[in-house]
Steps between C-alpha positions, in 0.01 A plus 500: 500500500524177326710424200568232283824310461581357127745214598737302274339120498836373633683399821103541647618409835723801531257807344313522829796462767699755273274795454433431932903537517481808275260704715681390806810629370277821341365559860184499424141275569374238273190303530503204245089536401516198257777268362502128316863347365282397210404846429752797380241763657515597864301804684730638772344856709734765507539831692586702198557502117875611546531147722348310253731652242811473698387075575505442083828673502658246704281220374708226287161254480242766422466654181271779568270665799160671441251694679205232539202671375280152501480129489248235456415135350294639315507765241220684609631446888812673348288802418283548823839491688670732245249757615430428880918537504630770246213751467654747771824468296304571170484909483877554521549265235243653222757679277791283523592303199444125526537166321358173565669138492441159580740225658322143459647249699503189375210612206475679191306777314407577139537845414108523506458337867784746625313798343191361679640475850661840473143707373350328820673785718346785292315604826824622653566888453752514311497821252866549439659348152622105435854523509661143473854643521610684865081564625442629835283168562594147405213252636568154421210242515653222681299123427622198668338181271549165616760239393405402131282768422628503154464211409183379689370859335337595832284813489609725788782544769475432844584798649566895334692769621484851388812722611697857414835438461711647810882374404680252313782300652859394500482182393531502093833821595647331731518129441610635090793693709591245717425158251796266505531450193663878463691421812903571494554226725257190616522139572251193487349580857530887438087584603273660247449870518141459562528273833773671578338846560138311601777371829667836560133652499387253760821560704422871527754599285510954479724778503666529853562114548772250500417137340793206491491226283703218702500255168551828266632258175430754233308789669162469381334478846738871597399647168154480519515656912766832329235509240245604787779677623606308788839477545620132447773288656595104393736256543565142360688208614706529173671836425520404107110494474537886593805605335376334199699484171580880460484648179542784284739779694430397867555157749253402820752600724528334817123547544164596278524862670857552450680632230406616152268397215563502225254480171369140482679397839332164594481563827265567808635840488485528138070342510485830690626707341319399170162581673668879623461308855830600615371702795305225642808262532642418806750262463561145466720261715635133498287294789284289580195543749661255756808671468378958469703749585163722574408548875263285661374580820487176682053436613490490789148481766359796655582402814884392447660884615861394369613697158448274206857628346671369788622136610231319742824509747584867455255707739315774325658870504273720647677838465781642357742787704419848323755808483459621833496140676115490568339137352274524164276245412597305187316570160224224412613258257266560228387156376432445056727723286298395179161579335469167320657155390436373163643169342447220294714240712613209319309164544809254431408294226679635216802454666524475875455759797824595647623791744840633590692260720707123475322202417767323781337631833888461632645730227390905563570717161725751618800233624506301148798574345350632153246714697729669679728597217206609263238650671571829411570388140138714322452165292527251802169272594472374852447192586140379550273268624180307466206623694127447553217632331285514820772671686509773227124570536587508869779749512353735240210531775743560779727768278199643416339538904866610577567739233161702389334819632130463649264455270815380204406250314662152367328383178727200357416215249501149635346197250202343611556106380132458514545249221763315695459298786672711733328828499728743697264741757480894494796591812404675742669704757349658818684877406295465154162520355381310238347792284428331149581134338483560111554174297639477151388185310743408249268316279123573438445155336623154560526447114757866526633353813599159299631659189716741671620189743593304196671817335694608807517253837745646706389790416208577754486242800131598651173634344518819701664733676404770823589828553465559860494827647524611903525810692669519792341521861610782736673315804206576762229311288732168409324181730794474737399131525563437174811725458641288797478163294638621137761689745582103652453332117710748358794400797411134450556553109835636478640205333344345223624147377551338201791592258373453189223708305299210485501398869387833607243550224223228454341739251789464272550120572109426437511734177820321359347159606248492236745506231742207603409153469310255801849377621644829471220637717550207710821578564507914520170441796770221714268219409632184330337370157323086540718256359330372212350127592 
């Protein structure tokens, strides 16, 4: 059966990749029929009316799903596929109570023209009473004008819709619930409740699973997995960005899981438990991806027999003595421990991107003299340094090949730059499919674009950003070939130079560029200002 999706006109290059993600995660099959990003309406065939409820339920960019009784250009197209489609549906239908509505996009009605389009389905059985509170039937005439209609007064749409109204969705509950503006605890990169659950659907976020945030700041990414009821896990570079700044009757503790909160605790913990999330926290943890306490499981090629949890000098164990002294074959090491990886990683341009570890290559944490005597001390911050961009992107991948079931999924948010000179490419990874590239423009309009530079520079450094999303490959079909050369780049990569944020992050340097003056520039690219003549 087809049905009709009523989209949100926003974020258009994520409606279609997210409502794929949703029956993936649903289990069930979904042919896309018909679907434009300059168009909120989308036909998608479905094996039942229960699926097609349970895919608005999950929806955060749909607004409603209906049973497609007909479409055409035309209105009289509309009718002749009204009845080729929904006459067999027509006799259990006859006494039900019914209404009628129209949703113009992009036009307008008088009362009169309304009343008009409405009388023009008088041929449909319908014998049971108008009810335009709780009927049994809610068809909504769907028109889709052109851009201007209004105001070039054009007389008809070009296309019309005519569906019965299956399900609503969660998008007006939940992004109220979750807004951030009601939020206990935030910050100026905390994500917004509605991308935030649109990336946790596309991850494959549901009961049963465990998500990690590795740059968990405030929690939004691991609220909006609990709220599918995933359980979530983070951690952050800086342990103060998860303990927060307490509150009313209970502290952070040593992590966001830990301890007790209190009423009004800004805290991780405390977001959760403002949203009755609770159950669907983890924990959180002071790291940093370069530096995670969660097991890897080294890649390794199909045809290399030696354990990846050993050394490449230790031989692998092949059996283990049992009770009565006869050899038993070791377990298999079950590669992937989670169901998805979620994060918003930061670019380095508001201030620079650092990881755990000494500036001075010659130095090592652990034997400076402060480090060693505060370490333990809850309020101590370890020493970091600068790191690049481009090796971020890099190791996500890797965690993510080495950490995530078959079939997990990565879906992370990387800028795009493409109004910068150096556009940065979608990584890739030979363990990970590319399953959908969704792009969030920033600005609609160079005049908005402009005004909002001129209001707030360093505020926003490109014109859009990605949200990337992969799943991960099951060992036997990863391209050994290709596995064997990010294997060598990875080995050849170990070390990345440069020790300041700038040196390891021409994004930042070009963005910052633009703002200092030609001799400055000069100076900050190593080339030397003309003396004047």
């Amino acid at each position: 059966m087809d049905y009709l999706i009523r989209f949100s006109q926003s974020h258009e290059t994520f409606r279609r990749a997210e409502i794929e993600a949703i029956a993936t995660c649903l289990g069930f099959d979904m042919q896309v029929v018909f679907y434009d990003d300059d168009s909120p309406f989308c036909i998608v065939r479905l094996p039942s009316e229960e699926a097609a409820r349970s895919l608005a339920k999950r929806s955060i960019l749909a607004q409603s799903i209906h049973e497609l009784w007909g479409t055409g250009a035309t209105l009289p197209d509309l009718h002749a596929d009204v009845r080729r489609r929904s006459a067999p549906l027509w006799p259990r239908y006859e006494t039900a109570s019914f209404r009628f509505d129209i949703d113009a996009f992009r036009g307008a009605h008088t009362s009169a023209s309304r009343l008009e389009r409405i009388n023009s389905f008088a041929y449909l059985p319908l014998r049971g009473p108008i009810r335009m509170r709780g009927p049994d039937l809610d068809f909504v005439l769907f028109e889709h004008w052109a851009p201007e209609a209004v105001p070039l007064a054009l007389p008809d749409p070009e296309r019309y819709y005519l569906g019965r109204l299956v399900g609503g969705t969660a998008r007006f509950e939940l992004c109220k619930k979750l807004d951030l503006k009601k939020r206990r605890y935030i910050s100026t990169t905390s994500m917004d409740s509605e991308l935030a659950l649109v990336t946790a659907n596309m991850a494959l976020a549901a009961p049963g699973k465990l998500f990690y945030d590795p740059f968990v700041g405030t929690g939004s990414f691991p609220i909006a997995a609990a709220q599918w009821g995933a359980v979530a896990w983070g951690s952050d570079i800086d342990g103060r960005a998860i303990r927060g700044g307490g509150g009313g009757g209970g502290g952070g503790g040593g992590g966001g899981g830990g301890g007790k909160a209190g009423a009004g605790d800004k805290t991780v913990r405390g977001n959760f438990e403002q949203y009755g999330l609770l159950s669907g926290l983890g924990d959180m943890f002071t790291a940093d991806l370069t530096n995670s306490p969660i097991r890897r499981t080294p890649l390794r090629l199909l045809n290399d027999d030696r354990d990846p949890t050993q050394s490449s000098s230790t031989p692998p164990s092949t059996s283990i003595p049992s009770a009565n002294g006869t050899a038993t074959p070791t377990a298999t090491i079950t590669r992937g421990i989670l169901d998805g990886i979620i994060c918003d990683p930061p670019y380095g341009v508001r201030e620079g991107l650092f990881v755990l570890g000494c500036r001075d290559p010659e130095r090592t944490p652990w034997v400076d003299g402060k480090s060693r005597q505060m370490y333990r001390d809850p309020a101590y911050v370890p020493p970091k340094k600068p790191y690049s961009f481009h090796a971020m992107l890099d190791d996500i991948l890797v965690f993510a090949a080495e950490t995530l079931v078959d079939g997990g999924r990565l879906a992370f948010w990387m800028p795009t730059a493409n109004d910068e000179e150096q556009e940065i490419a979608v990584p890739t990874h030979p363990c990970l499919e590319i399953v959908s590239v969704c792009t969030q423009a920033f600005y609609k309009s160079a005049a908005a674009a402009a005004a909002a530079a001129a209001a707030a520079a360093a505020a926003v450094f490109m014109g859009s950003r990605r949200l990337i999303t992969y799943a991960r490959i099951p060992d036997s079909q990863v391209d050994q070939d290709a596995l064997a050369a990010a294997l060598a780049k990875q080995k050849s990569q170990s070390g990345v130079g440069g020790t300041t944020a700038d040196e390891l992050n021409p994004f930042r340097r070009g963005y910052f560029t633009k703002f200092q003056s030609p001799s400055a520039s000069a100076s900050a690219s190593g080339t030397a200002s003309p003396a004047p003549g």
